[in-house]
C-alpha positions as CSV (number, residue, x, y, z in Angstrom):
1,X,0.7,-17.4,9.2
2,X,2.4,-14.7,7.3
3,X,1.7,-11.2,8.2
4,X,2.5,-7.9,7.2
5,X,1.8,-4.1,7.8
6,X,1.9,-1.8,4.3
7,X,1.5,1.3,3.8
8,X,-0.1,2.9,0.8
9,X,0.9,5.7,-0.6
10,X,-1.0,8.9,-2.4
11,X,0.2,7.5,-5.5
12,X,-1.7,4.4,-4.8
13,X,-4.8,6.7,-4.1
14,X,-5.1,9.4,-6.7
15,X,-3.0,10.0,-9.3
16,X,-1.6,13.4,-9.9
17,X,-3.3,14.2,-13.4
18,X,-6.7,12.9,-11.8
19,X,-9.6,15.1,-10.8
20,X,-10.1,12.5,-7.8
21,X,-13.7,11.9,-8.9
22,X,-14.5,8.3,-7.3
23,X,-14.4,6.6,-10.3
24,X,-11.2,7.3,-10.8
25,X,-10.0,6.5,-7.4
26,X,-11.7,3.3,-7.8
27,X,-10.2,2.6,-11.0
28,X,-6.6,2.9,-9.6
29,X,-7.5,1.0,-6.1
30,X,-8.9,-2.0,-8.2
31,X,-4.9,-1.8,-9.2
32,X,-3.6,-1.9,-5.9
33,X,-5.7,-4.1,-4.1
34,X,-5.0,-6.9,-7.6
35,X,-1.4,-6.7,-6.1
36,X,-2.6,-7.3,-2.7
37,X,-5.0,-9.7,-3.0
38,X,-1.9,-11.8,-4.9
39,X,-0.1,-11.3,-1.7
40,X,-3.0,-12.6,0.6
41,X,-2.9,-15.4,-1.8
42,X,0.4,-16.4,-1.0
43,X,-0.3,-16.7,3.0
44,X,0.0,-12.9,4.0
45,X,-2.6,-11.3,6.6
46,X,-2.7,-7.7,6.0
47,X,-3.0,-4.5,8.0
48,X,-3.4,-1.7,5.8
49,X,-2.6,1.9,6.6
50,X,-2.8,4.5,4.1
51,X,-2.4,8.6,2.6
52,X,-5.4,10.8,2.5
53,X,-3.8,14.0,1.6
54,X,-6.1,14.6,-1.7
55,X,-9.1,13.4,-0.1
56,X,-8.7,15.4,3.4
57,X,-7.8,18.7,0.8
58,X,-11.2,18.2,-1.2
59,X,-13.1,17.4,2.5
60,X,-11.3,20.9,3.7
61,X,-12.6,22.4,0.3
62,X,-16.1,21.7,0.3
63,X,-16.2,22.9,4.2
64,X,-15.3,25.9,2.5
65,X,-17.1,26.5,-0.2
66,X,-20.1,25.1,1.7
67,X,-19.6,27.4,5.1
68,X,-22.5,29.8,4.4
69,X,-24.4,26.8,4.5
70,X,-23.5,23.7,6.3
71,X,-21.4,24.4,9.5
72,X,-17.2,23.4,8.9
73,X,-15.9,21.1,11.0
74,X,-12.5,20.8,12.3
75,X,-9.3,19.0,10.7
76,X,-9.6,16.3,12.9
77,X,-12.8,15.5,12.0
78,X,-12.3,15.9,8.6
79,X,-9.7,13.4,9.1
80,X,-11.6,11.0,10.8
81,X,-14.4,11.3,7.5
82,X,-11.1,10.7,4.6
83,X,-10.3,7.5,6.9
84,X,-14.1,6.2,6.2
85,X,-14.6,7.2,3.0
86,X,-11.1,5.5,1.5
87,X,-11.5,2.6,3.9
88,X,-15.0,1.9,2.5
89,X,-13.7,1.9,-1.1
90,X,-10.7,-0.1,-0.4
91,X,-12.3,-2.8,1.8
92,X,-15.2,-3.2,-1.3
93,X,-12.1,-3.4,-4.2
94,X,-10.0,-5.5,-2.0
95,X,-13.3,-8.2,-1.3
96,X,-13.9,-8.0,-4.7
97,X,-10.9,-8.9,-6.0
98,X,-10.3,-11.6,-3.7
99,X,-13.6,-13.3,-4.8
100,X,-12.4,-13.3,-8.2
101,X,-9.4,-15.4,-7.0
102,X,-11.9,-17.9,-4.7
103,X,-11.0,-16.7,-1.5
104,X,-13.4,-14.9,1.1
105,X,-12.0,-12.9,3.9
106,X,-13.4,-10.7,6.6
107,X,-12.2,-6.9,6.2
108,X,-12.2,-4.1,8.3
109,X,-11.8,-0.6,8.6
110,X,-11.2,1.1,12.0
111,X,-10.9,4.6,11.9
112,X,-8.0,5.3,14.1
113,X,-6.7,7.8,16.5
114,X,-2.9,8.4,17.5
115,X,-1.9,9.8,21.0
116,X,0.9,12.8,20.5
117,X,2.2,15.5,22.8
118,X,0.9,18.6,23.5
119,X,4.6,19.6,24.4
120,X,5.4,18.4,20.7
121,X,7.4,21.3,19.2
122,X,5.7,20.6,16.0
123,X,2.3,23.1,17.7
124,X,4.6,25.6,17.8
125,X,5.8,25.8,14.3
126,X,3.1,24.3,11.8
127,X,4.4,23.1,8.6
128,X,2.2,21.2,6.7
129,X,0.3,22.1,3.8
130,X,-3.5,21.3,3.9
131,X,-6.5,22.3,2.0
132,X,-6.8,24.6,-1.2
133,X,-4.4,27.8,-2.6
134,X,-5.1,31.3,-2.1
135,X,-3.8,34.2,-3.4
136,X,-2.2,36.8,-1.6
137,X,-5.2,39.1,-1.3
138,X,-7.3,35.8,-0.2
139,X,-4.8,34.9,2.2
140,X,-4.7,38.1,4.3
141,X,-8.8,38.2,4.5
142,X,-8.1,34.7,5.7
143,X,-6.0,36.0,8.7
144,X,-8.5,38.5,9.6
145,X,-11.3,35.9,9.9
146,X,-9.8,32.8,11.3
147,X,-7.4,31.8,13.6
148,X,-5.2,30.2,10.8
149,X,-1.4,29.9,9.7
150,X,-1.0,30.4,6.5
151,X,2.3,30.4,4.4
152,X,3.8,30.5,0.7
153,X,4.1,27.8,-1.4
154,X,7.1,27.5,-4.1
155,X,4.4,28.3,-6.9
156,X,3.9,31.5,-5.0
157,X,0.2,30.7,-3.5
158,X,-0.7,30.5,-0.1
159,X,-2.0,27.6,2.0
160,X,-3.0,26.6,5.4
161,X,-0.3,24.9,7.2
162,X,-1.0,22.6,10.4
163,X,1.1,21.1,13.2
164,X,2.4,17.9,11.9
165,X,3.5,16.2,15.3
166,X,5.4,13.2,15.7
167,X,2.7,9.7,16.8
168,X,3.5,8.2,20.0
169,X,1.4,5.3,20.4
170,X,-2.3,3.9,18.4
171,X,-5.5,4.0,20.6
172,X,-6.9,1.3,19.1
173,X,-3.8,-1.2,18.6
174,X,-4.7,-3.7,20.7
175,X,-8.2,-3.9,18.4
176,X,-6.3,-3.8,15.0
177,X,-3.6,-6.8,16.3
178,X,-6.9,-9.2,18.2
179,X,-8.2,-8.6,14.4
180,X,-5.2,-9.6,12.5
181,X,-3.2,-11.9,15.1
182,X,-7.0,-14.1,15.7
183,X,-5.8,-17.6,13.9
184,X,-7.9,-18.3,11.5
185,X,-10.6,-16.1,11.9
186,X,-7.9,-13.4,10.7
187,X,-8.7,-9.9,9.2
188,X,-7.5,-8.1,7.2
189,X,-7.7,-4.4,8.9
190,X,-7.4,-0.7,7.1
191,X,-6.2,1.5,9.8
192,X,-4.2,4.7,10.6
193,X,-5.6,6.2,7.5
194,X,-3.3,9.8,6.7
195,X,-1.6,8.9,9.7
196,X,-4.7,8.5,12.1
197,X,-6.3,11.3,13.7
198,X,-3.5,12.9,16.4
199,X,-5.4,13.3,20.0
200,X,-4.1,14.0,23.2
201,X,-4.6,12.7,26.5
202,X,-6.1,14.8,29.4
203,X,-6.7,13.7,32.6
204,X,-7.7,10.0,30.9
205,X,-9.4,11.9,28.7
206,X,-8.7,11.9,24.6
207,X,-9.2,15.1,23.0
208,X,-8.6,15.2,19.2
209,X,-6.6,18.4,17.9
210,X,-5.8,20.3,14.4
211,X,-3.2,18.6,13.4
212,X,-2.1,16.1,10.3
213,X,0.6,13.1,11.5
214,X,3.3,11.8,8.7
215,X,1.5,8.4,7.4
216,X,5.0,6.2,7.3
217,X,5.6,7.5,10.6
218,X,2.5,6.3,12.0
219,X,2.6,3.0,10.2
220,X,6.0,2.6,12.1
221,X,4.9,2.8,15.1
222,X,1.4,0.8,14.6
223,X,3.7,-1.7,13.2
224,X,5.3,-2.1,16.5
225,X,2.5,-1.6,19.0
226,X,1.5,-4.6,17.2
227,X,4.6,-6.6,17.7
228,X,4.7,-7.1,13.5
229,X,7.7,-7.7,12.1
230,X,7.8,-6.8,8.6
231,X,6.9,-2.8,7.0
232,X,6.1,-2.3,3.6
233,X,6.0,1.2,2.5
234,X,4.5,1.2,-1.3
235,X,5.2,4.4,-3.0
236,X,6.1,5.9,-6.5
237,X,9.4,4.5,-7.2
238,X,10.8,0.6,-7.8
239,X,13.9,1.5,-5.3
240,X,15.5,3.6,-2.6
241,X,18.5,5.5,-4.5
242,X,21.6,7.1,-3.6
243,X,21.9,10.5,-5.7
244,X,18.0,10.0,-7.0
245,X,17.7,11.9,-10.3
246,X,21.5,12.4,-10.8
247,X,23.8,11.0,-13.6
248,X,25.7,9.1,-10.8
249,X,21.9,7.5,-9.5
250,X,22.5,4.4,-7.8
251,X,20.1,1.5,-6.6
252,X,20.3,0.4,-3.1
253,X,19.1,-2.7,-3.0
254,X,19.3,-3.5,0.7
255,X,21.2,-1.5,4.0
256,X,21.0,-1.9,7.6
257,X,20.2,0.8,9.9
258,X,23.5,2.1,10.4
259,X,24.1,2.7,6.6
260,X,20.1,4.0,6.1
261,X,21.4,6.2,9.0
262,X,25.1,7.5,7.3
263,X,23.1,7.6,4.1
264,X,20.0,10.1,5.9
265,X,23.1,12.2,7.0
266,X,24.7,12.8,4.0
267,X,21.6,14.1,2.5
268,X,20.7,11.2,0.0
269,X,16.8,10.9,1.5
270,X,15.4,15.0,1.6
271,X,12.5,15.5,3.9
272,X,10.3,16.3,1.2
273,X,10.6,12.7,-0.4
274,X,12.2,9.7,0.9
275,X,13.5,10.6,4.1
276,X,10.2,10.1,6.3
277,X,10.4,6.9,5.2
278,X,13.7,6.4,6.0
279,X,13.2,7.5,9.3
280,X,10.3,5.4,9.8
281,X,11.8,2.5,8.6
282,X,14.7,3.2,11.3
283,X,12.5,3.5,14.1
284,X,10.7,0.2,13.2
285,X,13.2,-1.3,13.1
286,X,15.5,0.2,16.2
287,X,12.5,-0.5,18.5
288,X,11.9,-4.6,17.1
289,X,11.2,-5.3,13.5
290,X,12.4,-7.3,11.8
291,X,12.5,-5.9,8.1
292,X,11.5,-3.0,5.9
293,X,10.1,-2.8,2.0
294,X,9.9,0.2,0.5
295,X,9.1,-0.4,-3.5
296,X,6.3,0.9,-5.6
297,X,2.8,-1.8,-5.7
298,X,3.7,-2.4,-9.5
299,X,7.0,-4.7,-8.1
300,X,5.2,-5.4,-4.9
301,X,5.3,-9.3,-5.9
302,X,8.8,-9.2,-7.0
303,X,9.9,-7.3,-4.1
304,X,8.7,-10.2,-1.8
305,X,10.7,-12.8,-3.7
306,X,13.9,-9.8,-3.3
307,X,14.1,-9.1,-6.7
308,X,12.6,-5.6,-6.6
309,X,12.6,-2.8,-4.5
310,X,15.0,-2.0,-1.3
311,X,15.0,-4.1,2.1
312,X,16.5,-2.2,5.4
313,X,17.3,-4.5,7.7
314,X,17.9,-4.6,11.7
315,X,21.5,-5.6,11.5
């Protein structure tokens, strides 16, 4: 049995020029999942992790919009509702389109939570974005009402910015890997949606907190409380790149970790972009995997055969 955990980026979710309405989302999943299901054709069991950054922003929306009304709940639990809502749409396309292709599998969506740190230094300086913009004018009513951080965007808006702590271990790991790892009576599982909901652990006791964990970061380290071996991070670009976007661009094709490391330092991979998935990859693999993909889903087939996409490898 061939496994695999990939991780789906926004771009496979919602694309930039779309409203977000569901039909739309479905139309580009029914996209995705025709790539996936060719992959579970070829032998692959499948966890699935996945973005929910426009969903989660539209969830945060209608809280507001709605709060003379209907009662806002808290980020986390608006988290935990983005992970249901995108895992009920992809485990229906997926199904769907591996019926057309005569093969029936059970699928699953778990919606997860992620243990962090409540010393995590990432509580004590939120960074990232969430929810809708506000002017200037909105944003310091804003302040006066709610306990919020709120900074400046490039395009001179403001937005609520959350803690974005780093994941240390997946409550429910040792469901997602009996599911995927159970011969075959296999799943295929959709987990750690936008990075899972972050919790922390009190006296044995989980408590979930404001707060939005990185997605490939996650998926690292579901990958290895799993013990799987092989990372695929689908996003919106065929290859990794050294000088992305410059006249000198150059494909990378595959590294190991010490040149995805050199490479990281020199600046190649900014945070903004391809360097949490750098990172992720590096963890993955320092701490037991095997491999890493990172490609975009349209060469997701020709990346397994290694003539797409980038590979980072252990050694």
């Amino acid at each position: 049995m061939k496994t695999a955990l990939v991780a789906l980026g926004g771009n496979t979710l919602v694309r930039p020029e779309d409203e977000g309405t569901a039909e739309q989302q479905f139309e580009i999943m029914e996209k995705t999942c025709e790539k996936l299901s060719k992959m579970i054709e070829q032998g692959y069991d499948l966890v699935l992790t996945h973005g929910n950054g426009p969903q989660v922003g539209n969830i945060l929306l209608q809280n507001e919009i709605a709060a003379d009304s209907v009662p806002a709940m808290p980020l986390d639990i608006c988290g935990a509702q983005s992970q249901g809502q995108i895992g009920y749409m992809f485990q229906q396309t997926l199904k769907n389109k591996l019926k057309e292709i005569g093969i029936e599998r059970n699928i699953s969506s778990i919606v997860t939570q992620v243990e962090v740190d409540e010393d995590d230094p990432a509580f004590d300086e939120p960074s990232k974005f969430v929810g809708p913009t506000y002017s200037e004018d909105e944003a310091e009513e804003i302040k006066k009402d709610k306990d919020w951080s709120l900074k400046r965007t490039a395009r001179g808006k403001y937005r609520r910015v959350v803690p974005s702590p780093k994941p240390l271990s997946i409550v429910e790991s040792e469901v997602i890997e009996d599911l995927v790892f159970s011969g075959e009576e296999s799943h295929i599982v959709i987990s750690a949606g936008g990075g899972g909901v972050p919790v922390l652990k009190e006296e044995d006791r989980l408590i979930g907190v404001e707060g939005v964990i990185d997605k490939d970061r996650a998926s690292a380290v579901l990958a290895n409380d799993i013990d799987e071996d092989f990372l695929i991070m689908l996003t919106n670009v065929e290859h990794v790149y050294l000088n992305f976007n410059e006249e000198d661009q150059k494909v990378i094709e595959s590294m190991n970790i010490e040149e995805a490391k050199r490479y990281l330092d020199e600046g190649h991979f900014p945070a903004g972009s391809m360097g949490p998935k750098i990172e992720a990859s590096i963890d993955f693999l320092e701490k037991g995997g095997e491999k890493a993909l990172i490609t975009n889903p349209e060469n997701l087939l020709d990346a397994l055969d290694q003539s797409s996409g980038t590979y980072i490898y252990s050694e």
